[in-house]
C-alpha positions, 0 to 999 in steps of 0.5 A: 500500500504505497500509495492511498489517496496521496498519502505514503507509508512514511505517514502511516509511520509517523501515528505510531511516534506519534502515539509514542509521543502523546503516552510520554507527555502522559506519563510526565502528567502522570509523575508530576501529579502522583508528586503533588498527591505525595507531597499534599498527603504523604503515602496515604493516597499511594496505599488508599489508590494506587494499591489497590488499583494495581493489585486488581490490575495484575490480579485481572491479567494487566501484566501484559498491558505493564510490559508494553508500558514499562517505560511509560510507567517508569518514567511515571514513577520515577518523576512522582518519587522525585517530586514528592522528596522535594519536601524531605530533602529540603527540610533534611538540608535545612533542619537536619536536627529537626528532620531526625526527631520529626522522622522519630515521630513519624515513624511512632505514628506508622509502627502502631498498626504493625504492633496492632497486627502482631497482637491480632496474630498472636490472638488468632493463635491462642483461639487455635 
């Protein structure tokens, strides 16, 4: 199909760049917001939205959809995890003395939920 109305093949060629070009602005869309959503609410909206939705995309056979985006979602992921250390590389820089003690606290407010799960497990197995 050499020709097709006046068209070429280097038209044709050129859809799939172009595609290639639209999902990479996507991707770099994608990164800056899931930054912004890291740096307003920490990890909460990674475990409230992102989580899930990838455990029912590979529980559902995305994997193959993963593979053919792998890069897309890399860059994705690598310009949200850049975005959202903005906020604990300056205040580390900034107040290293203030960053470790408020690292200490927030650290206190994650552990509690892992304590409580140990003490449901250890419950679970006296009612054995």
């Amino acid at each position: 199909m050499a020709h097709c109305r006046g068209h070429t093949d280097l038209s044709v060629n050129r859809i799939p760049s172009a595609l290639a070009s639209l999902l990479r602005k996507l991707a770099v869309g994608t990164g800056l917001l899931l930054g912004l959503s890291g740096l307003s609410k920490g990890p909460v909206s990674y475990y409230a939205l992102l989580l899930p939705f990838a455990i029912s995309l590979l529980a559902t056979g995305g994997r193959v959809g993963i593979r053919s985006h792998a890069r897309d979602l890399g860059l994705a992921l690598g310009i949200g995890v850049v975005v959202s250390s903005v906020w604990s590389r300056v205040a580390w820089m900034a107040m290293p003395h203030d960053f470790s003690r408020m690292l200490v606290t927030e650290q206190g407010a994650w552990l509690p939920p892992l304590a409580n799960w140990q003490l449901l497990t250890e419950v679970a197995h006296e009612e054995k």
